[in-house]
N, C-alpha and C positions, 0 to 999 in steps of 0.2 A: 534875764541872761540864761543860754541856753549850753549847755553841754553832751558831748557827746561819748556814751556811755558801748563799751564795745560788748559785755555780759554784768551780772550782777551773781553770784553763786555764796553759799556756805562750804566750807572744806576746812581743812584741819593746815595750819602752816607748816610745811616741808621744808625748809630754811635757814637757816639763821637761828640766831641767840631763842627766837621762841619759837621753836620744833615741838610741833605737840599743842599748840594752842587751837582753838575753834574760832575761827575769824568769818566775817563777812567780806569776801572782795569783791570792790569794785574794781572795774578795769576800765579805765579811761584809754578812751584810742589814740591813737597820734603817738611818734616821738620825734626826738629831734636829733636822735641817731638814726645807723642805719648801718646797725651789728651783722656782719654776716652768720654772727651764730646770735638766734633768737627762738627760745623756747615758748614763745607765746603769740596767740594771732592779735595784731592790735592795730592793725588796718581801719578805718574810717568807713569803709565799705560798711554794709549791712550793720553798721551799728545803730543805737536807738537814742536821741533827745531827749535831753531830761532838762527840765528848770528846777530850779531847786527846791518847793515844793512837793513838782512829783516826785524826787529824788528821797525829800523827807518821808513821805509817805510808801517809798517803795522798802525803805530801811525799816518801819514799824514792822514790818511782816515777821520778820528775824527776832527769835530772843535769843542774840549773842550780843556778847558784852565789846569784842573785840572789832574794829571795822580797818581791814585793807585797803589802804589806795593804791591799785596798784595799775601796768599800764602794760606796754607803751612807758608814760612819762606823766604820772600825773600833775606837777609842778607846769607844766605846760597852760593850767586850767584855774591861774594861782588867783584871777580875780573870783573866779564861780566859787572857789574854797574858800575865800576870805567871807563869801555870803554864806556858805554854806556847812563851814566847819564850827561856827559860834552855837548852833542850832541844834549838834548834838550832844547829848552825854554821854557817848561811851568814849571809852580807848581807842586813840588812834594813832596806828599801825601806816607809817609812810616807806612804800618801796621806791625808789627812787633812782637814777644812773648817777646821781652825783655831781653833776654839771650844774644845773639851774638855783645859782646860790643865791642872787639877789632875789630868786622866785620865793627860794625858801625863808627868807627872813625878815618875808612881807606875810607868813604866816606861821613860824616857826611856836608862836604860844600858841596855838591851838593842836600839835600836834604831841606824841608820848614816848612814838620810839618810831626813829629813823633806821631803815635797814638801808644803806648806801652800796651802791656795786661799785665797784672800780673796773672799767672796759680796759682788757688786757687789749692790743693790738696784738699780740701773737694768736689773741681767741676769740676776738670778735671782727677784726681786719679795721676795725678803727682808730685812727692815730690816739695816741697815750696823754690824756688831759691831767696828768698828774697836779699842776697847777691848780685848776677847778677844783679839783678833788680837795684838795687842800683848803680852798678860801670854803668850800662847803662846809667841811667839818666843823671848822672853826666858827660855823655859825651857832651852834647851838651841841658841841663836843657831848657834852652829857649825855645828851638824847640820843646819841650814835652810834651804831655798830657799823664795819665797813666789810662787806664782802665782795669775793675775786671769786671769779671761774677762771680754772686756766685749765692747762691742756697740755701736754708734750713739748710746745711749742716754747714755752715760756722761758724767756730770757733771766741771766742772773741781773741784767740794769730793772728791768720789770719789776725781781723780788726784791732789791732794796730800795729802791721807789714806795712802791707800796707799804713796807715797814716802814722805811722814815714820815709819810704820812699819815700811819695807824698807830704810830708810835702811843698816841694817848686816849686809845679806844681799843674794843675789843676786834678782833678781826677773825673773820669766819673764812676759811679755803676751803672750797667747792670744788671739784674735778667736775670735767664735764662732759655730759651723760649726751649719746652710751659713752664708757670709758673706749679711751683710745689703750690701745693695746702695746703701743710703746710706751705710757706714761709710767713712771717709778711715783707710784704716789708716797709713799714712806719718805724717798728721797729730797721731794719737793718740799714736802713738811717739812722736813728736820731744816732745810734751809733757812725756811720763814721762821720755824721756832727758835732757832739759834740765836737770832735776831729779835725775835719776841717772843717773851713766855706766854703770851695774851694768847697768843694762835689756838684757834679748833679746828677742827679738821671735820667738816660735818658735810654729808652728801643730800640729795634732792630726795630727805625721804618718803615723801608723797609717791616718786618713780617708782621705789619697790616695794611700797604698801599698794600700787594699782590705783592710787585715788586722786584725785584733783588737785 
C-alpha cells in the first residue's frame, strides 16, 4: 500500500495546546475540503510515494520524539495508518479538519493528541459541519483539543455552535493571519470565554517567529 506524502520537515508546533513542541511533520496530500482560506500546499501534484516501509525508514533520520500528521487530511489515508501507525514508538500528534469520524475510530488507539479544526463558513467559505464535528469528538473526547480560525466575519450562531460542541474539551481561537484589520480580537474572546472558561486565545506562532 502506497501513499502519497506531499513534504516531510522538522519544526517547532505554532498551534494549539502544544506551542513550543519539536515535531516531525508529515503532510499527507489530498483533502476532502476545499477551504477557500488554506495556509498550506497540499495538492497531489509533485508529491512523493511512500509504502510504509520507506515511510519507516524515512522517520529513523529524525531524533524527535513527537510526529505530525498533518495534511491536507491525513484520516483520508486511515487504511495506510492502521499499517503504519502500530510500527512507531513516538507520540502521535493528529491534525485533522474534524469531519472523518468513522476514519478516526478505525485508529483512534494509536494516536495521543487530536488537534481538531472546526471550518467556520464565514472563514473558510465552506458550509458549517457542526454535526461531524460533534460525532468526532465524541470519539475519543480525551485525546482532544478543538481549534477555530475565524476572522471578522464570524457569526454570533458560529460562536455558540462551537461552544456547545467544545463544551467538554479544551478550545483554542486562532484569528487569521494576516489579521484582518476590522477584527476586534478582545471582543470575539470575551464572547467565547463567557461561554467557556476553557478558551485560549493563542495565534500562529511559527508566523512571527519566521519558521515553518
Amino acid at each position: 500500500m502506497k501513499v502519497l506524502i506531499k513534504e516531510i520537515f522538522s519544526s517547532i508546533q505554532g498551534e494549539g495546546l502544544n506551542v513550543g513542541e519539536k515535531q516531525l511533520f508529515i503532510r499527507f496530500a489530498g483533502c476532502n475540503l476545499n477551504c477557500k482560506y488554506c495556509d498550506t500546499d497540499f495538492k497531489r501534484e509533485n508529491s512523493k510515494e511512500y509504502g510504509k516501509d520507506e515511510l519507516l525508514n524515512e522517520i529513523k533520520k529524525y531524533d524527535i520524539e513527537t510526529i505530525s500528521l498533518t495534511g491536507g487530511e491525513p484520516l483520508l489515508n486511515e487504511a495506510f495508518l492502521l499499517e503504519f501507525l502500530p510500527q512507531i514508538n513516538k507520540k502521535i500528534y493528529l491534525e485533522t479538519n474534524g469531519t472523518l469520524y468513522k476514519e478516526l475510530d478505525k485508529i483512534k488507539d494509536y494516536i495521543d493528541i487530536i488537534s481538531m479544526d472546526i471550518k467556520l463558513k464565514s472563514a473558510t467559505g465552506q458550509e458549517n459541519r457542526f454535526e461531524d464535528n460533534l460525532k468526532f469528538i465524541n470519539i475519543s473526547p480525551q485525546k482532544t483539543f478543538v481549534k477555530v480560525v475565524f476572522d471578522s466575519n464570524i457569526t454570533h450562531d458560529e460562536i455558540n455552535s462551537v461552544v456547545k460542541i467544545s463544551k467538554d474539551v479544551p478550545l483554542i481561537l486562532q484569528p487569521k493571519m494576516p489579521l484582518d484589520k476590522a477584527l476586534d480580537i478582545e471582543k470575539i474572546f470575551d464572547l467565547f470565554y463567557a461561554q467557556n472558561k476553557n478558551a485560549r486565545l493563542i495565534p500562529q506562532t511559527h508566523k512571527f517567529l519566521n519558521i515553518r
